[in-house]
C-alpha positions in Angstrom: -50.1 65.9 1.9 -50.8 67.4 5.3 -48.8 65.2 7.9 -48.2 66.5 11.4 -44.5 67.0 12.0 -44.7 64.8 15.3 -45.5 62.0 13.4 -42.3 62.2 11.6 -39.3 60.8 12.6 -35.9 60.7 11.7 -34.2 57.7 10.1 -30.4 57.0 9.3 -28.7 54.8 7.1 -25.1 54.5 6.8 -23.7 54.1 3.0 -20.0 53.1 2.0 -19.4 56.2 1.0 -16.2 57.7 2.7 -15.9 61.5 0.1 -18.6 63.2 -0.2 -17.8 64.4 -3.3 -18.6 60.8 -4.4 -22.0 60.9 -3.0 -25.0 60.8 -5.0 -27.8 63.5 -3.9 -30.3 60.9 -2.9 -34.2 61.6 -4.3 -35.4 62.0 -0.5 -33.5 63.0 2.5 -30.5 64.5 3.2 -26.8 63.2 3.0 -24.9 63.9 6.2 -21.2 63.9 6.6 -18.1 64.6 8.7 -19.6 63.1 11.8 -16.8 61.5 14.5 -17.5 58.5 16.6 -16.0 58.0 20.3 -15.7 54.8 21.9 -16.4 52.1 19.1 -15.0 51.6 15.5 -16.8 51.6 11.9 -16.4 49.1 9.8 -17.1 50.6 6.5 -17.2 47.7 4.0 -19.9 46.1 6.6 -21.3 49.5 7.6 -21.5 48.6 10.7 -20.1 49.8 14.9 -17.2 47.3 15.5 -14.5 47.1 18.3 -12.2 49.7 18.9 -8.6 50.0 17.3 -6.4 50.3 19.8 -5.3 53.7 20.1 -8.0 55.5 18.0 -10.1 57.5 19.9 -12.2 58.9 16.9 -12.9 57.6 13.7 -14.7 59.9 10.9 -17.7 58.2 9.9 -18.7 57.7 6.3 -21.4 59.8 4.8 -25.1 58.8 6.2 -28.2 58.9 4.3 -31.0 60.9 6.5 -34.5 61.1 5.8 -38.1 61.2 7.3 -40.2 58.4 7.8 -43.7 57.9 9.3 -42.9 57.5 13.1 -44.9 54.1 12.5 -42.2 53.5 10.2 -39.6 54.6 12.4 -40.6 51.9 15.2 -40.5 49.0 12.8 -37.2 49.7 11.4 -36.1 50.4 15.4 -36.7 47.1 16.3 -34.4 45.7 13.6 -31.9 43.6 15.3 -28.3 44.8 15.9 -29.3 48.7 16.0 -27.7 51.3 18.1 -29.2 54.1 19.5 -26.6 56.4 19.2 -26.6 59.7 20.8 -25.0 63.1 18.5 -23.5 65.7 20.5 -22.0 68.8 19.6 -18.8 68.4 21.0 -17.3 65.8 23.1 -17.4 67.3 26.4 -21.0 65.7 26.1 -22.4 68.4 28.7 -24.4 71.4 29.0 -27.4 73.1 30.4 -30.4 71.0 30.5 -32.9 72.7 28.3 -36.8 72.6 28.9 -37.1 69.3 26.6 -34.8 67.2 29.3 -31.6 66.8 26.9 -28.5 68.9 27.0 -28.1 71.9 25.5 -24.9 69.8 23.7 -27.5 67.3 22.4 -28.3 67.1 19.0 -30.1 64.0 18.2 -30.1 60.3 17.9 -28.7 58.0 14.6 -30.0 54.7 14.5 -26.7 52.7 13.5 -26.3 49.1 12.4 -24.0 46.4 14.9 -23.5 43.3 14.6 -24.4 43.2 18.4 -27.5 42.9 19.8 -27.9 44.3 23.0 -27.1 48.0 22.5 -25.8 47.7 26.5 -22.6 46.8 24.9 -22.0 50.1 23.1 -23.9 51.9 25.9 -21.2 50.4 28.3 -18.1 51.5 26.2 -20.2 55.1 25.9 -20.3 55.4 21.5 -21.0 58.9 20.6 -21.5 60.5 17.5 -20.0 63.9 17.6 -20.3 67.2 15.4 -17.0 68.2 15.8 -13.5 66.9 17.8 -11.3 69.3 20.1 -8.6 70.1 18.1 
């Protein structure tokens, strides 16, 4: 089929899946791992952003189901309650020179990730990040 690519989007689905060795190549999309998350905790059994532990700044994030939807698609599932628009940078310095498309050169995308709150001000407020890698 002949689809344009900007009217594809993205979509991310966390699984339970902590090894990726354990993961199942899924018929469409890609499986993702060894993301970090700053500011928030995971709940993995309810795959889900929850409060911070105290005293963990990063958590490894289990491995997340990517594929490409219809952006029509993309908008419906966006507008599911209790989603986070999480930003992906490449490091955690979360900084670098703005490119021509407005975002950081550090930028790497958004996840769409499930919370069992509403208003995604509350994660934007503690500033959740995913990251690609920590500064070890």
């Amino acid at each position: 089929t002949k689809i344009p690519i900007d009217a594809l989007s993205f979509w991310t689905e966390p699984t339970g899946i902590e090894s990726v060795a354990q993961a199942a190549a899924p018929e469409d999309g890609q499986n993702v791992h060894g993301l970090f998350i700053q500011g928030c905790g995971w709940s993995v059994q309810g795959r889900r952003l929850e409060e911070s532990t105290k005293g963990v700044l990063f958590v490894e994030l289990p491995v997340i189901w990517m594929r490409v939807v219809p952006s029509i698609e993309f908008e419906d599932l966006s507008k599911q309650p209790g989603r986070y628009t999480c930003p992906l940078y490449k490091t955690s310095l979360r900084r670098g020179t703005l490119s021509t498309t407005g975002h950081s050169t550090n930028f790497v995308t958004y996840f769409q990730l499930p919370s069992s709150e509403r208003d995604q001000g509350h994660w934007v407020r503690r500033g959740v990040a995913l990251l690609c890698m920590l500064d070890d």
